[in-house]
Every structure is written in structure tokens, then in C-alpha cells.
N, CA, C and O atoms as a MOPAC input file, in Angstrom:
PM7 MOZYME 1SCF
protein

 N    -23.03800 1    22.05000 1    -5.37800 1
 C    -22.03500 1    22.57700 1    -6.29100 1
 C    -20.66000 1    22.10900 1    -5.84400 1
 O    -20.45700 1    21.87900 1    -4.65200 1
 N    -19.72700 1    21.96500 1    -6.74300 1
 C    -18.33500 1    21.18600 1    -6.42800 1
 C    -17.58900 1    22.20300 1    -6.78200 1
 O    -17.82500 1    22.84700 1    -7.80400 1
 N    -16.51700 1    22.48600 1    -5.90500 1
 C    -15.34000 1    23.68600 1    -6.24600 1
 C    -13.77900 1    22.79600 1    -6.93100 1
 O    -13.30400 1    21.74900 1    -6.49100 1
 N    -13.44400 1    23.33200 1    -7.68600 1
 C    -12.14600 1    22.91600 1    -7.91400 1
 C    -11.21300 1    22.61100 1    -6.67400 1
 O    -11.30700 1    23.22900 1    -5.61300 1
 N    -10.25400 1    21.54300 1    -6.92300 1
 C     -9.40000 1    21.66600 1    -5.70200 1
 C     -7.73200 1    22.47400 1    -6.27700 1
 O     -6.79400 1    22.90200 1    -5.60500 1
 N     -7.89200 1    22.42900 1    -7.41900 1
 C     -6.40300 1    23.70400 1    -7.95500 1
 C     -6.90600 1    25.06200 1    -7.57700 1
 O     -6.27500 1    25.70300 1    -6.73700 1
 N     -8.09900 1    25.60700 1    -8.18000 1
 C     -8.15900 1    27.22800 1    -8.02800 1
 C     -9.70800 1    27.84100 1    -7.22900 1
 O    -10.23000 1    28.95500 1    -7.25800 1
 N    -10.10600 1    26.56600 1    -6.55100 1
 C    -11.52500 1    26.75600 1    -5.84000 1
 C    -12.77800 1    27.01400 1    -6.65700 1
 O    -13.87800 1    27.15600 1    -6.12300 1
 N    -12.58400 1    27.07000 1    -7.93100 1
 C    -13.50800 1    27.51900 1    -8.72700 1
 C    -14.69800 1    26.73400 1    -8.89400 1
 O    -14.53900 1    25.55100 1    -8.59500 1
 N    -15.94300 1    27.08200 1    -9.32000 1
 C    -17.06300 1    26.32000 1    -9.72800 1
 C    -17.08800 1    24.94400 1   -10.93500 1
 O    -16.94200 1    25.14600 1   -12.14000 1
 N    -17.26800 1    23.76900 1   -10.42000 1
 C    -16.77000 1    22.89600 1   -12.14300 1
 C    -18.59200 1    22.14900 1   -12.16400 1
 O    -19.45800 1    21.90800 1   -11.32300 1
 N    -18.47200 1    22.04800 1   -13.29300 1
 C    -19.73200 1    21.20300 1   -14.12300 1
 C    -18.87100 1    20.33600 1   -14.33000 1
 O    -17.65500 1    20.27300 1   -14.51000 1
 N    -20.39100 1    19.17400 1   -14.22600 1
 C    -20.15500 1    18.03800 1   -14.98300 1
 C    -20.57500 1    17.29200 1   -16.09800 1
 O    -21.62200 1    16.65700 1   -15.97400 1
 N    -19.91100 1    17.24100 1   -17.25300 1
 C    -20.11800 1    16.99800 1   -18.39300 1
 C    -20.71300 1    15.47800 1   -18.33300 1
 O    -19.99200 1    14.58900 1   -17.88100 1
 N    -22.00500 1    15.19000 1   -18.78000 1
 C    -22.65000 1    13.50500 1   -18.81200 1
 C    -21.60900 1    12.96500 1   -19.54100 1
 O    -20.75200 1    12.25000 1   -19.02200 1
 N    -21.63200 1    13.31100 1   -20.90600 1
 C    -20.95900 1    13.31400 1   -21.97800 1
 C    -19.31300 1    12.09300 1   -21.79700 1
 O    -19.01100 1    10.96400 1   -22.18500 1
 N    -18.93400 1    12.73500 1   -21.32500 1
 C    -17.65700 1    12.63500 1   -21.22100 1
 C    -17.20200 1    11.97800 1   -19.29800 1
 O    -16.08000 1    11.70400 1   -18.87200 1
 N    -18.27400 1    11.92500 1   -18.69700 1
 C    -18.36800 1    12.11000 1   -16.81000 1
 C    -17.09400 1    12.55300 1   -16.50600 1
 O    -16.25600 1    11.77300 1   -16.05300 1
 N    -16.81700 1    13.92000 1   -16.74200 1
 C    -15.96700 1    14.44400 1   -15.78000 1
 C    -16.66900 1    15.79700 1   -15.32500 1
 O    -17.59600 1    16.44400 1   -15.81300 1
 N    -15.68600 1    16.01600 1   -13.94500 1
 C    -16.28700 1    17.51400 1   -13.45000 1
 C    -15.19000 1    18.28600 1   -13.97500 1
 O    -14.09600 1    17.75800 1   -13.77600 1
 N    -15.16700 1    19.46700 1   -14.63300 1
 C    -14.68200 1    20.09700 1   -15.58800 1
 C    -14.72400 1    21.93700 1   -14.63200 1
 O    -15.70200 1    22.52400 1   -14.16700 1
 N    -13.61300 1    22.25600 1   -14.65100 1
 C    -13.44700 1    23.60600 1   -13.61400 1
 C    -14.08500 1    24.62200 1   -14.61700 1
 O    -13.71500 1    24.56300 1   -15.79000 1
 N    -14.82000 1    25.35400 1   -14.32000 1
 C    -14.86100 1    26.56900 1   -15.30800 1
 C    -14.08100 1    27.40800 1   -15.06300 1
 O    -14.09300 1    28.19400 1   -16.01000 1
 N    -13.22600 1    27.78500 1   -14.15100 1
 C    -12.00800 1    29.02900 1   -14.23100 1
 C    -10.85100 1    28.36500 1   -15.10400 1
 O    -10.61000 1    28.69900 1   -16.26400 1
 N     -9.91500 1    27.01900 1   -14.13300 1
 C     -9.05000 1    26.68200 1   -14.92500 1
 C     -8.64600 1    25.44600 1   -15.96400 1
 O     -7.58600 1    25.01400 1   -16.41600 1
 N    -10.06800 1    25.10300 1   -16.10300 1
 C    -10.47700 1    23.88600 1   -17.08000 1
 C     -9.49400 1    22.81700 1   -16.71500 1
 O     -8.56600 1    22.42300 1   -17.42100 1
 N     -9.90700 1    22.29400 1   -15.21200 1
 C     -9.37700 1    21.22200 1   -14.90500 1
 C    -10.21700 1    20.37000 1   -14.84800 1
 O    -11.34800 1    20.62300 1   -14.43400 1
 N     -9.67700 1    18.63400 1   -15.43500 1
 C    -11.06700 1    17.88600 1   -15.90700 1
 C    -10.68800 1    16.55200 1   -15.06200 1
 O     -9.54000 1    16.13800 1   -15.22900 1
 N    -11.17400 1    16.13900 1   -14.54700 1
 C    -11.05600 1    15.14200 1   -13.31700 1
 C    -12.48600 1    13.94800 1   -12.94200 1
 O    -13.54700 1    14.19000 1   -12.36700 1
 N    -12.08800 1    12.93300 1   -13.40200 1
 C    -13.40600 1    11.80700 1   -13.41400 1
 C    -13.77900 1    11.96800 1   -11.41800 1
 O    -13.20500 1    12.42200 1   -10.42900 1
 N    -14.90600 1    11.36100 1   -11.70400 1
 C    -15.79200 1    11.23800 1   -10.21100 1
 C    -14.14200 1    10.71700 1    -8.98600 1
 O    -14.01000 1    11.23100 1    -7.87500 1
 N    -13.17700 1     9.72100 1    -9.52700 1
 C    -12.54700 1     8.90600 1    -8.46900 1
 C    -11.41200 1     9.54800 1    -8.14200 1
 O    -10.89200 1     9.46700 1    -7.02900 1
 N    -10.82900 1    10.43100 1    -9.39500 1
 C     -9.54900 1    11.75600 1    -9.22900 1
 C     -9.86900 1    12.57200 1    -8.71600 1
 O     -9.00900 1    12.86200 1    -7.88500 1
 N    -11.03200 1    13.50200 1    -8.66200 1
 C    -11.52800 1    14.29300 1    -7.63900 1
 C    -11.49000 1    14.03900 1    -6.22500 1
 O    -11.05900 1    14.84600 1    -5.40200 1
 N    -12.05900 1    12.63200 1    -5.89600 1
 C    -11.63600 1    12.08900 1    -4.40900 1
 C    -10.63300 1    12.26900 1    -4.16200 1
 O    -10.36600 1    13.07200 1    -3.26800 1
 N     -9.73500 1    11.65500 1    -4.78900 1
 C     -8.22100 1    11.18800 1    -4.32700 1
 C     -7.73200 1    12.66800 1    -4.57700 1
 O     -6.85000 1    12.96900 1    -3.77300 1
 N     -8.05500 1    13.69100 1    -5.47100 1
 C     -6.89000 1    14.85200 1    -4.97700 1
 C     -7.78600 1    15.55000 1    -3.91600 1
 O     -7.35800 1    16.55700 1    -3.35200 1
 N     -8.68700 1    15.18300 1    -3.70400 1
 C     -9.31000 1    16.59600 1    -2.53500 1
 C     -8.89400 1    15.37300 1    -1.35700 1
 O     -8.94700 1    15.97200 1    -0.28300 1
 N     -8.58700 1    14.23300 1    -1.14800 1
 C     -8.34900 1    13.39700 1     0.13400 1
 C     -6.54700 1    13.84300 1     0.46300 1
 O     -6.05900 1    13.92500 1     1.59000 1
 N     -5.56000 1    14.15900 1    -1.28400 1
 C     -4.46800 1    14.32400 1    -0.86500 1
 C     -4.37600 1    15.47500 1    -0.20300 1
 O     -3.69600 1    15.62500 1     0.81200 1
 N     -4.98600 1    16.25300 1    -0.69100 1
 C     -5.20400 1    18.10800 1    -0.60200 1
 C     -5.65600 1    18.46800 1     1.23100 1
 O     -5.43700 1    19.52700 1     1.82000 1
 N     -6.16400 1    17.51700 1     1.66600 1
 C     -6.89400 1    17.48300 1     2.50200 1
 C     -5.76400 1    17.89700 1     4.20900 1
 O     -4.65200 1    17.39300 1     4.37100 1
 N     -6.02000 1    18.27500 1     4.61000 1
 C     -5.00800 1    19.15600 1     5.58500 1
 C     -5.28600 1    17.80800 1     6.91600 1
 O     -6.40700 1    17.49400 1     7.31500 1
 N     -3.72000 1    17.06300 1     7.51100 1
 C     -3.59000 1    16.13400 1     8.32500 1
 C     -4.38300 1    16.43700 1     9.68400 1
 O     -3.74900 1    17.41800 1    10.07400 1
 N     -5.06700 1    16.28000 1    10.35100 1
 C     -5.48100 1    16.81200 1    11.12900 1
 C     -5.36900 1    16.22800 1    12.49900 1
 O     -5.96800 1    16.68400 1    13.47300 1
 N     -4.31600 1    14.86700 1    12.53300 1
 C     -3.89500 1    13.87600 1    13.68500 1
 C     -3.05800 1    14.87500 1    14.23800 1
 O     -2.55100 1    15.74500 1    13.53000 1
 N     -2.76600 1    14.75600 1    16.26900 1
 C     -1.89400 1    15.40900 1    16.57300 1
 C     -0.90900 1    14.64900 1    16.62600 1
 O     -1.00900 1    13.52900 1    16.12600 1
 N      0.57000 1    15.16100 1    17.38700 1
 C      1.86800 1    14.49000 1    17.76800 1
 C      1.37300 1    13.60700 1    18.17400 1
 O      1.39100 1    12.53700 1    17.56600 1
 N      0.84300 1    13.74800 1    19.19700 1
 C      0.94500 1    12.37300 1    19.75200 1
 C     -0.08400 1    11.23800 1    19.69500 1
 O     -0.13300 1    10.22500 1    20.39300 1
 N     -1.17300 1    11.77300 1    18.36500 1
 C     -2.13800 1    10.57800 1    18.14200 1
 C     -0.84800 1     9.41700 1    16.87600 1
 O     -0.70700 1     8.20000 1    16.99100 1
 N     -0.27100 1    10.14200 1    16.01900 1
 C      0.30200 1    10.15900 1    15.10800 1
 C      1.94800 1     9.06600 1    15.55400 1
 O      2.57000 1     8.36500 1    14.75500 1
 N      2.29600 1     9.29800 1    17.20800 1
 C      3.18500 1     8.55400 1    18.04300 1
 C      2.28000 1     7.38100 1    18.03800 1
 O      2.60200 1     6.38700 1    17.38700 1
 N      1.06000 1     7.41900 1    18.77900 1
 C      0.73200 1     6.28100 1    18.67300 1
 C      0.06700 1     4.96500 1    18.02500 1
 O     -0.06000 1     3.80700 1    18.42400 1
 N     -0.28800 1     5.62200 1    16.89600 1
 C     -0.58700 1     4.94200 1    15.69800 1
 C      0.36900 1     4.17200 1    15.46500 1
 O      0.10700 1     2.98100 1    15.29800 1
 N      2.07900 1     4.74300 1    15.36800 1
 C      3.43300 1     4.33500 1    15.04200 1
 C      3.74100 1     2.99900 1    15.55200 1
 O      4.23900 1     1.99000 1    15.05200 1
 N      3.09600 1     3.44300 1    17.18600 1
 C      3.24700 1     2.42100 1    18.33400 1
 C      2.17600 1     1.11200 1    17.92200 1
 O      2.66800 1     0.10300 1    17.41700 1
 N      1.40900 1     1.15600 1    18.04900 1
 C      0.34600 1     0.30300 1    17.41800 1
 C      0.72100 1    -0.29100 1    16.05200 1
 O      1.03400 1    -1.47000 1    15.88500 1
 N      0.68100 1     0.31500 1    15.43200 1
 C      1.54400 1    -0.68500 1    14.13700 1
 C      3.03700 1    -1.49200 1    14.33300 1
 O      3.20000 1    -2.68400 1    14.07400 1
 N      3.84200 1    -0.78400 1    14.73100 1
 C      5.07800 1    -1.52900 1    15.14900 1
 C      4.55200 1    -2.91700 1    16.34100 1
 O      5.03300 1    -4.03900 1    16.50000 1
 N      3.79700 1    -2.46800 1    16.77700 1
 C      3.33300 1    -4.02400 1    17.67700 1
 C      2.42400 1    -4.56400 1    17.03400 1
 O      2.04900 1    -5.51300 1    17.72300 1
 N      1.70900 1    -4.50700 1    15.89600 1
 C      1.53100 1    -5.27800 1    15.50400 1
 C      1.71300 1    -5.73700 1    14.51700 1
 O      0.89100 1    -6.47700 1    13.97700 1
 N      3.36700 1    -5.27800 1    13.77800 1
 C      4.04700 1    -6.01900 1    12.85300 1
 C      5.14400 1    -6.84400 1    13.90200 1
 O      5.82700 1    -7.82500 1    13.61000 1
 N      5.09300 1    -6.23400 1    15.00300 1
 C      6.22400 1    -7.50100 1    16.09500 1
 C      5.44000 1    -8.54000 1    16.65000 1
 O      5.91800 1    -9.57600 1    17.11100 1
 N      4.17300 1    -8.24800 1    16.60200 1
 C      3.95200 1    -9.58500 1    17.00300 1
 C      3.28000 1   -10.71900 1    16.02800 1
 O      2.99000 1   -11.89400 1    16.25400 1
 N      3.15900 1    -9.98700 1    14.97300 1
 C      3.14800 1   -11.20400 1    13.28300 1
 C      3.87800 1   -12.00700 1    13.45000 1
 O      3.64200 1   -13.20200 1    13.63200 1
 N      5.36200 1   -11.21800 1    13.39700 1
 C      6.70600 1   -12.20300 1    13.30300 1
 C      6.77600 1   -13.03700 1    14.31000 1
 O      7.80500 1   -13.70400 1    14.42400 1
 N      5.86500 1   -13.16800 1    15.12500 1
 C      6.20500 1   -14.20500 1    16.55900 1
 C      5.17100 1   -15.56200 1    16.46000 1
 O      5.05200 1   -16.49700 1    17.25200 1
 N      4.78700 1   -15.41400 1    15.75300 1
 C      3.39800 1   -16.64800 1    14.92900 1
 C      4.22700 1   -17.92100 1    14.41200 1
 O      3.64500 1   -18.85400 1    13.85900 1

């Protein structure tokens, strides 16, 4: 069963039409919008300092592109 990601509610999915469809607040969302808002919705879960070093890691390796 799939819960809404606006009001948690129970949604069906219509063949018909392929969306999952909320039954509380009739929110209608194809298979790929459902991903993407339950991935935005989705609570960050990196700490400070994984999140520092990711920063770090990318900045070196956009500095060392430019050195090619």
C-alpha cells in the first residue's frame, strides 16, 4: 500500500489514467512524481561533517579539471 506524501493518506492506483490518486486529499501523481516528491520530502540524513566533506571532494575535483 502507498501513503500520500501531502497528508499520509492511503492512494489507489487508477490503470486507467496510471496515477496513484490519494483517497483523503485527491492528490494525483504519475509513478515518476511520486518518486521525486517522496525523494524531495525525504529528511537529509548526511552529518556536518560528511556534508564538509563531500564539499571538499568536489572542490578538488573541479580544481583539478582545470589543471588538464
Amino acid at each position: 500500500m502507498r501513503y500520500c506524501p501531502e497528508c499520509g493518506g492511503d492512494m489507489s492506483y487508477a490503470i486507467a489514467t496510471k496515477h496513484h490518486i490519494c483517497k483523503s486529499c485527491g492528490l494525483s501523481l504519475t509513478q515518476q512524481e511520486l518518486y521525486e516528491l517522496r525523494e524531495k520530502l525525504r529528511p537529509n540524513l548526511e552529518t556536518a561533517e560528511e556534508k564538509k566533506q563531500k564539499q571538499r571532494s568536489d572542490y578538488l575535483k573541479w580544481w583539478l579539471s582545470k589543471k588538464k
